[in-house]
VOBA-1610 file (N, C-alpha, C; in pm, whole numbers, padded with zeros to 5 digits, always signed):
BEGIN
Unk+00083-00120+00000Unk+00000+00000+00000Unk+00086+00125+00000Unk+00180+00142+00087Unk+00302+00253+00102Unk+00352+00293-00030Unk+00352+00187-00115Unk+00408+00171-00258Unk+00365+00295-00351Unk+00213+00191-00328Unk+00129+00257-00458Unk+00088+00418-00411Unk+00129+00439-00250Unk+00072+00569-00242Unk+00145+00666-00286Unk+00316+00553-00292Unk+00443+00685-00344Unk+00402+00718-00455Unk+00401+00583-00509Unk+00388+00571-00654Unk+00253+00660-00722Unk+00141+00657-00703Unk+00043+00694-00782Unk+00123+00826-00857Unk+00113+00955-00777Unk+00153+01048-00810Unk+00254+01073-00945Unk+00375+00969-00873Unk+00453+00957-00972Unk+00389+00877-01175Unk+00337+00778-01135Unk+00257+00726-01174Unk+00160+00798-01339Unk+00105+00889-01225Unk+00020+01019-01311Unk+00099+01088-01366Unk+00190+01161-01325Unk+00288+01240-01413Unk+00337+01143-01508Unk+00412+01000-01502Unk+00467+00952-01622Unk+00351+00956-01696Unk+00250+00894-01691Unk+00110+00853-01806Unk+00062+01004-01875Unk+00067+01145-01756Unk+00057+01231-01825Unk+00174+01265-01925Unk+00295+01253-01902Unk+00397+01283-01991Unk+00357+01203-02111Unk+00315+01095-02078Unk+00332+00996-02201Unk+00192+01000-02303Unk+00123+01013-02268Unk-00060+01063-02326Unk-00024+01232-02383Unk+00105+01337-02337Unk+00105+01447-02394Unk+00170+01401-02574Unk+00296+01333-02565Unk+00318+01283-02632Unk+00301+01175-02718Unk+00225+01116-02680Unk+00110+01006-02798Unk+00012+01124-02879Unk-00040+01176-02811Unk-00167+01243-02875Unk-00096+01396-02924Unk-00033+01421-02906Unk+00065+01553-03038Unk+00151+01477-03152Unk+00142+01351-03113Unk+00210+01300-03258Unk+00131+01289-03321Unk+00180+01226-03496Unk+00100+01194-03588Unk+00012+01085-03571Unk+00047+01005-03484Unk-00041+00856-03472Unk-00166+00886-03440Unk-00248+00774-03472Unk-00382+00795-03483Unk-00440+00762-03339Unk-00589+00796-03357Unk-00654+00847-03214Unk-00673+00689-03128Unk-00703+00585-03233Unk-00682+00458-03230Unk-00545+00403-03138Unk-00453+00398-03229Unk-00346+00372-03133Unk-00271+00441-02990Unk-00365+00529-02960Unk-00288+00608-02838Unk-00410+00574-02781Unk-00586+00537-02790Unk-00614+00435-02689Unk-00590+00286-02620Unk-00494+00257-02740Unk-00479+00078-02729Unk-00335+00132-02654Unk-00245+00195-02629Unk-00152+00226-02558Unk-00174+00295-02469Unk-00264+00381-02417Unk-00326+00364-02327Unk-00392+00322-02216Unk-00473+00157-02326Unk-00506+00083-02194Unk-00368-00038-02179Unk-00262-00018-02228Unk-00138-00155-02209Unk-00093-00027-02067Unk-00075+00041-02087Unk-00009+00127-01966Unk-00126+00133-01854Unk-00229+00128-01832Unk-00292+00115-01738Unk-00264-00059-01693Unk-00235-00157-01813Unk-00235-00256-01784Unk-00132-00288-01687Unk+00018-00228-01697Unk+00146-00246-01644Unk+00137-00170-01531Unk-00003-00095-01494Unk+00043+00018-01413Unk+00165-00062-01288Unk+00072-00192-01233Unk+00191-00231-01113Unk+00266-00226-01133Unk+00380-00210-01273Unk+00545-00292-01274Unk+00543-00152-01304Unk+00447-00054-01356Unk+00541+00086-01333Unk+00539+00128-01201Unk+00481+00073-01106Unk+00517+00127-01000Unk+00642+00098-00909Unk+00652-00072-00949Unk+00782-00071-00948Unk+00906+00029-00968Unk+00910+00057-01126Unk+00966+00103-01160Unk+00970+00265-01084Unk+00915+00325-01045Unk+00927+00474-00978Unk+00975+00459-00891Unk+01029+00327-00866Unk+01099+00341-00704Unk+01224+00463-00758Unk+01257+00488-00926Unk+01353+00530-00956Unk+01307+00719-00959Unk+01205+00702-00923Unk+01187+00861-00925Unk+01186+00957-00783Unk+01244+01064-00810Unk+01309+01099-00715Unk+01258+01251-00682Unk+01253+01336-00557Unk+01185+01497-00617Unk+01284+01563-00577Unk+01311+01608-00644Unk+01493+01740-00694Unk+01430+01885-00678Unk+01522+01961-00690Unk+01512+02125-00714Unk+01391+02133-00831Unk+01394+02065-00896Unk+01307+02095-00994Unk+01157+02031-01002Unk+01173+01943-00922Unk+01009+01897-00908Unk+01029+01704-00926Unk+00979+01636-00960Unk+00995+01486-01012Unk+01093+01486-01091Unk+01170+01353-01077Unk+01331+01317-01144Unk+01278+01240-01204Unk+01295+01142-01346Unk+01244+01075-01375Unk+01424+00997-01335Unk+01453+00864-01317Unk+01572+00765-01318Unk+01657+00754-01389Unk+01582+00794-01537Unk+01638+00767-01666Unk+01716+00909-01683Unk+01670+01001-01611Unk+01726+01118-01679Unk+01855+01117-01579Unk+01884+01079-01472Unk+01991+01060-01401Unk+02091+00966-01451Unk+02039+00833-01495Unk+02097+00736-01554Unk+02201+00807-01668Unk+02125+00861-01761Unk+02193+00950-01868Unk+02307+01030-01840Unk+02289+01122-01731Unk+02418+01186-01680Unk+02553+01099-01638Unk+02485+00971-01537Unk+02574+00935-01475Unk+02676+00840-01635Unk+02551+00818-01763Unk+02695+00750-01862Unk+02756+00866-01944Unk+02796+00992-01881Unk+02851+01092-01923Unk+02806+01158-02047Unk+02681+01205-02002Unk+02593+01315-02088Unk+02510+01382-02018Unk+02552+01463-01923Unk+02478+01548-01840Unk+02404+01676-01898Unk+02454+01744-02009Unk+02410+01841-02093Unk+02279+01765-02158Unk+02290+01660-02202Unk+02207+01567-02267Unk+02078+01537-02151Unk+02079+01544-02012Unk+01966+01448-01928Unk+01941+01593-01914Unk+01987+01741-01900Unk+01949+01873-01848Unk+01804+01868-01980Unk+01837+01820-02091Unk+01745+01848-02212Unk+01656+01785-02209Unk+01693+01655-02179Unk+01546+01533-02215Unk+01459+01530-02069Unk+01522+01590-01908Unk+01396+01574-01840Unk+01335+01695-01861Unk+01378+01812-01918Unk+01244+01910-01949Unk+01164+01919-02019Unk+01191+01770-02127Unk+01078+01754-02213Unk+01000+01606-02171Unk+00900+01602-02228Unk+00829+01425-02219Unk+00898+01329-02245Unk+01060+01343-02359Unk+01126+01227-02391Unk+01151+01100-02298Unk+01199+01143-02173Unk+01191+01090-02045Unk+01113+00995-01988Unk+00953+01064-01984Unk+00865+00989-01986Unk+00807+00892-02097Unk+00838+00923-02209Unk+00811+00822-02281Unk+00907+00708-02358Unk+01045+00767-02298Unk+01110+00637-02288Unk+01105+00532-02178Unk+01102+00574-02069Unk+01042+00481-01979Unk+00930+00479-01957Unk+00838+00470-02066Unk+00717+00374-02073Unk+00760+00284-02193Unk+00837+00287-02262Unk+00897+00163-02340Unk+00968+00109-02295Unk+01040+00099-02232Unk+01103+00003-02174Unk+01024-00069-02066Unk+00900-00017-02007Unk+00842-00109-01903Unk+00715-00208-02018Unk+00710-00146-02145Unk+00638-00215-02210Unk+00731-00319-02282Unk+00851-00259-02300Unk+00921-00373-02391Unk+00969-00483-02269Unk+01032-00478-02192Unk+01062-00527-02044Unk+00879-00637-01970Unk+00818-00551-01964Unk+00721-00642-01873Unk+00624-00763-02015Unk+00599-00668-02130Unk+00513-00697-02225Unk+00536-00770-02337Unk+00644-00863-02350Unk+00745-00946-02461Unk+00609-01004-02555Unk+00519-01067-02504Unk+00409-01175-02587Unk+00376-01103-02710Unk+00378-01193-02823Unk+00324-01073-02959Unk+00226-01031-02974Unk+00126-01039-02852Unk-00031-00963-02850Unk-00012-00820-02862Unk+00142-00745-02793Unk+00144-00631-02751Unk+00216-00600-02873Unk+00261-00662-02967Unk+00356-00637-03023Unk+00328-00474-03102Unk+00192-00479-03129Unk+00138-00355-03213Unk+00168-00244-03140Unk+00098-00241-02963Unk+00132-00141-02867Unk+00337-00082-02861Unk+00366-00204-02900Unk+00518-00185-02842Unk+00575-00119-02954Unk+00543-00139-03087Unk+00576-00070-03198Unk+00545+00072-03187Unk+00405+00071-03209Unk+00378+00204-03157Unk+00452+00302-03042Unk+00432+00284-02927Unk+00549+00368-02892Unk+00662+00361-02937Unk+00728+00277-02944Unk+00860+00272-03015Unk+00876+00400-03107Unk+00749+00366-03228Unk+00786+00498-03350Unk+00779+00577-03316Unk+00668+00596-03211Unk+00678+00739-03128Unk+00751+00822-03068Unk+00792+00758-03007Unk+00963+00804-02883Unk+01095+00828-03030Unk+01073+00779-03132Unk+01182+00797-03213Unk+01161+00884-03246Unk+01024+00920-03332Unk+00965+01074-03402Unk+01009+01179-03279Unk+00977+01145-03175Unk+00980+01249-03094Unk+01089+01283-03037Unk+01209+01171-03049Unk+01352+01241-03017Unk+01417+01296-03130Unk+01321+01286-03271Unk+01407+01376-03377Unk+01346+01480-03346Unk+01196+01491-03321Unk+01175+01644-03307Unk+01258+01722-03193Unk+01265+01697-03093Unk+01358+01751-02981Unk+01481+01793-03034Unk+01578+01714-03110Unk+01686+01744-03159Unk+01670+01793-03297Unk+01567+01848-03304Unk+01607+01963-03454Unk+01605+02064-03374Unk+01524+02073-03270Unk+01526+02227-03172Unk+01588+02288-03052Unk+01659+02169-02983Unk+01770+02161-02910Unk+01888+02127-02944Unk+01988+02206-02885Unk+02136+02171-02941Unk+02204+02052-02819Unk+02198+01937-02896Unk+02308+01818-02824Unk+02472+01825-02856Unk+02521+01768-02717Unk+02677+01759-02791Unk+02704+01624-02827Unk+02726+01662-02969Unk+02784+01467-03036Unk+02859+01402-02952Unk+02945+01446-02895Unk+03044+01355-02799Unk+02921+01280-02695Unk+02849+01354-02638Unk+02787+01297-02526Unk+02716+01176-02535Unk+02621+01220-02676Unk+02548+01143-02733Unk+02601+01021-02785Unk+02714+01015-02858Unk+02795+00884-02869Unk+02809+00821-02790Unk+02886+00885-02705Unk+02898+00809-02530Unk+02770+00745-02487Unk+02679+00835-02452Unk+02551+00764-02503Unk+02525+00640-02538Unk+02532+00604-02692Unk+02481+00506-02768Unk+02595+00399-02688Unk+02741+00459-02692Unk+02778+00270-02663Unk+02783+00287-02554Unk+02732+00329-02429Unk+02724+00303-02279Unk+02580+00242-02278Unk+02468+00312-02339Unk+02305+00321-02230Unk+02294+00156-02273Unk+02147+00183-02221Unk+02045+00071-02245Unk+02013+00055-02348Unk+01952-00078-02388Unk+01910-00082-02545Unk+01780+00029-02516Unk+01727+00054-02437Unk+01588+00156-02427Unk+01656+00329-02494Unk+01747+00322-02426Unk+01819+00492-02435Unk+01929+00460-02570Unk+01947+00318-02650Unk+02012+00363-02773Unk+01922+00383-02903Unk+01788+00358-02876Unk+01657+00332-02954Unk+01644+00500-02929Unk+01637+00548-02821Unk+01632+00698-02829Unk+01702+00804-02848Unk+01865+00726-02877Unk+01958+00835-02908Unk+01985+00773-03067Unk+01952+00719-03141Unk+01918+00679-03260Unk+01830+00793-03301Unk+01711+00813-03198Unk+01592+00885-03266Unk+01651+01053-03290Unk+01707+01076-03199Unk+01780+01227-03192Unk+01913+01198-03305Unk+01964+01127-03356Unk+02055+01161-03475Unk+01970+01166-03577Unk+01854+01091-03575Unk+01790+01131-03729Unk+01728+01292-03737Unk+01724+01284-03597Unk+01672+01464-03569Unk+01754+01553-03640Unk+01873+01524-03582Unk+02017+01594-03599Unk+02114+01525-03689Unk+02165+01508-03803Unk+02213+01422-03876Unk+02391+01455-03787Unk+02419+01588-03725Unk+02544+01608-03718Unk+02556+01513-03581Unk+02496+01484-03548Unk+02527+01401-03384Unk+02574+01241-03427Unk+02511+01195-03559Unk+02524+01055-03631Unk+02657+01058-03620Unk+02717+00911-03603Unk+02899+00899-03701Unk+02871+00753-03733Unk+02933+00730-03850Unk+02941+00574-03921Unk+02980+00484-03799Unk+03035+00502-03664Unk+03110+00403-03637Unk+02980+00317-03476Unk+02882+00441-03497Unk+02773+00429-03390Unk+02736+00354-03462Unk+02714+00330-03635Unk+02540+00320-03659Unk+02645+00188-03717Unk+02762+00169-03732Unk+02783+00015-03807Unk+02792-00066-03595Unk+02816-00024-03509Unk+02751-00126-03407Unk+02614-00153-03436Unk+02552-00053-03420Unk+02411-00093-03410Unk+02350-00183-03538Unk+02416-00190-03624Unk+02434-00285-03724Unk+02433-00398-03705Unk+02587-00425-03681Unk+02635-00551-03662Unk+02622-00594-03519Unk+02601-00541-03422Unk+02622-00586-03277Unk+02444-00529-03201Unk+02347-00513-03280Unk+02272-00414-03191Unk+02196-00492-03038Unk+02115-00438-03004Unk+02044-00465-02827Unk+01931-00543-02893Unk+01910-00459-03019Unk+01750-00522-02982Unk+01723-00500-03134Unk+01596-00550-03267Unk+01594-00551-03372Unk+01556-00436-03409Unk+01503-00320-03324Unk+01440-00169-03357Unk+01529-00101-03343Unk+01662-00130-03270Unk+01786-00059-03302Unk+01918-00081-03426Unk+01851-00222-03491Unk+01918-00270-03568Unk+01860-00163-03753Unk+01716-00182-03692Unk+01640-00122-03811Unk+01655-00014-03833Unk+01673+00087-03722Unk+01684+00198-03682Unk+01827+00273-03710Unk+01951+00166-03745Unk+02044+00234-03751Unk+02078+00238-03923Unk+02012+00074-03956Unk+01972+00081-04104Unk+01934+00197-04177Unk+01821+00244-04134Unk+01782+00340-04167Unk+01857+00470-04207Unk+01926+00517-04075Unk+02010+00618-04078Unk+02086+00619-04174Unk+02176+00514-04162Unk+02306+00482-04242Unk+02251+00490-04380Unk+02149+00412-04470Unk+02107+00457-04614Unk+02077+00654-04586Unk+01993+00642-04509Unk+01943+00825-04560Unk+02065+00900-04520Unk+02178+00873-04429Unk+02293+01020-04430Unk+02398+00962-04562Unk+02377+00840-04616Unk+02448+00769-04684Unk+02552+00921-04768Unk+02521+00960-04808Unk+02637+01049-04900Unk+02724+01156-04779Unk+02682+01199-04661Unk+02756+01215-04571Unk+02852+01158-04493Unk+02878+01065-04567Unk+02948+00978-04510Unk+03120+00962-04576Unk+03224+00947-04551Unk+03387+00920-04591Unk+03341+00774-04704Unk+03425+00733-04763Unk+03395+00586-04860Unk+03459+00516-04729Unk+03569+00565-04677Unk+03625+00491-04557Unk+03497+00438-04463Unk+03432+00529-04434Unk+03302+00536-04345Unk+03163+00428-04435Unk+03155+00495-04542Unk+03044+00372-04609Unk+03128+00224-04672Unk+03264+00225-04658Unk+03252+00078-04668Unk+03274-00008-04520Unk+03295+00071-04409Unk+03243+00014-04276Unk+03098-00014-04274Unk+02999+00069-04309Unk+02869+00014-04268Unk+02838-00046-04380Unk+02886-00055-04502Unk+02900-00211-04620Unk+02891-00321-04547Unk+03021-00327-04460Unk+03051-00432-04403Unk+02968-00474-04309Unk+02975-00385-04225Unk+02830-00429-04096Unk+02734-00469-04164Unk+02662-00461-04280Unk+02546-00491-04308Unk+02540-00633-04363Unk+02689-00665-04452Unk+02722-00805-04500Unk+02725-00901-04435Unk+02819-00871-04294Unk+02786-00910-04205Unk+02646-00974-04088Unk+02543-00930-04128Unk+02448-00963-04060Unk+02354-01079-04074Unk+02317-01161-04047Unk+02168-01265-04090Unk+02023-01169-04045Unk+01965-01111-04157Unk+01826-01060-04147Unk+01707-01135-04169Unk+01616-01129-04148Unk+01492-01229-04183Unk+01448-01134-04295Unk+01446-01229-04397Unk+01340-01211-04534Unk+01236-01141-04502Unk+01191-01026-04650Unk+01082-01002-04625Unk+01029-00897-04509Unk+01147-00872-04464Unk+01096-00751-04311Unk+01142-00600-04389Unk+01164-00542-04304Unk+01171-00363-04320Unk+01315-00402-04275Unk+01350-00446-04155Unk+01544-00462-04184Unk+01606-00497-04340Unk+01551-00611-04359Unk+01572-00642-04528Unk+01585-00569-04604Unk+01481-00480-04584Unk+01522-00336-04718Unk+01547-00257-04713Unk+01585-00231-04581Unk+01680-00143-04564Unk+01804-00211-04602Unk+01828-00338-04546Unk+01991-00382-04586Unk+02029-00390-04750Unk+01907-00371-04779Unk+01881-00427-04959Unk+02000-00300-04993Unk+01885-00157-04981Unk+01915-00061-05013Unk+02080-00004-05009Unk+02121-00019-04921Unk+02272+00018-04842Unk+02366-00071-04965Unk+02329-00213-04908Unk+02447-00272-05050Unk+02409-00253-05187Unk+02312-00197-05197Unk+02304-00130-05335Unk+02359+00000-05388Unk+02399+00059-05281Unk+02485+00218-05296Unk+02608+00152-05323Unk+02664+00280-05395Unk+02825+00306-05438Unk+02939+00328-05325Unk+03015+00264-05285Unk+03099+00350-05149Unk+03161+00462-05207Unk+03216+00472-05323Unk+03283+00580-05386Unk+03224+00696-05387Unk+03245+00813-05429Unk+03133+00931-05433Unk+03148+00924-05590
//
């Protein structure tokens, strides 16, 4: 009972963070009720989870935004707890974490695209430092490299070939694999030939399943020139 009384509060603020940001994105009115009721579903394991929230100078900490500082990007957690990013990365991870069965799989996508759209929008309008953000990608969680993925597509200058051929060849999870796919074809001409025949390689490198959206993305990539 002590729990849920910490917790509610906390509770309400994440679901409000996360309902501000479902319903200002593009997604439809449809999918931000069916994500909706999966987060009322998890409410217990998010309450768990707030054991990580904390009240600072500034009002509610979300965990994640501390987490971030402590893998040396403190400029980076000053940005993302003043926005919803925060909150709606940790509601993916308690959905990807508590909710694995492929019933949810639609819910889990959905936020997923969401939290990505929404860390490019953040980073076309906030200035990140690339260093941090790298540090970033090969320190965090697969939850926080799915979201610092989403802020290089924001920001193409925060990207470097040598992030997006891990997440290639080595990634956490298959939405960071897809996700870096992605990148790597669309900054494709920003890139050194030194640099595009590394993520050549990462991609040759990989076993993809037929027939998916990784696939064509990998299609695409070994179909470019490394040369300019």
């Amino acid at each position: 009972m002590r729990r849920w009384i910490l917790g509610v509060p906390g509770l309400l603020t994440l679901g409000a963070g996360v309902w501000k940001a479902l319903s200002s994105s593009s997604g439809t009115a449809g999918g931000v009720l069916v994500v909706a009721g999966v987060l009322l579903l998890v409410a217990p394991f998010m309450i768990d989870r707030l054991e990580r929230v904390a009240v600072g100078s500034a009002g509610l900490e979300l965990g994640l935004s501390r987490d971030i500082a402590e893998q040396g990007a403190p400029k980076a957690a000053v940005i993302i707890d003043r926005s919803e990013l925060a909150q709606l990365t940790e509601a993916y991870g308690v959905l990807r974490d508590v909710l694995p069965d492929p019933d949810y799989t639609n819910a889990r996508t959905y936020v997923q695209d969401v939290l990505v759209r929404r860390a490019a929008t953040i980073a076309e309008r906030e200035k990140f430092d690339a260093a941090e953000i790298r540090a970033l990608f090969a320190n965090g969680t697969p939850v926080m490299r799915v979201m610092v993925l989403g802020l290089m597509g924001g920001d193409p200058s925060l990207a470097d070939a040598a992030s997006l051929a891990e997440g290639i060849a080595r990634p956490a999870t298959r939405t960071e694999q897809y996700e870096a796919l992605r990148l790597a074809e669309r900054l494709w001409e920003r890139f050194s030939e030194h640099e595009r025949a590394m993520l050549r390689a990462a991609t040759q490198g990989v076993r993809i399943a037929k027939n998916s959206r990784r696939a064509t993305m990998a299609e695409k990539i070994l179909a470019k020139p490394t040369s300019s």
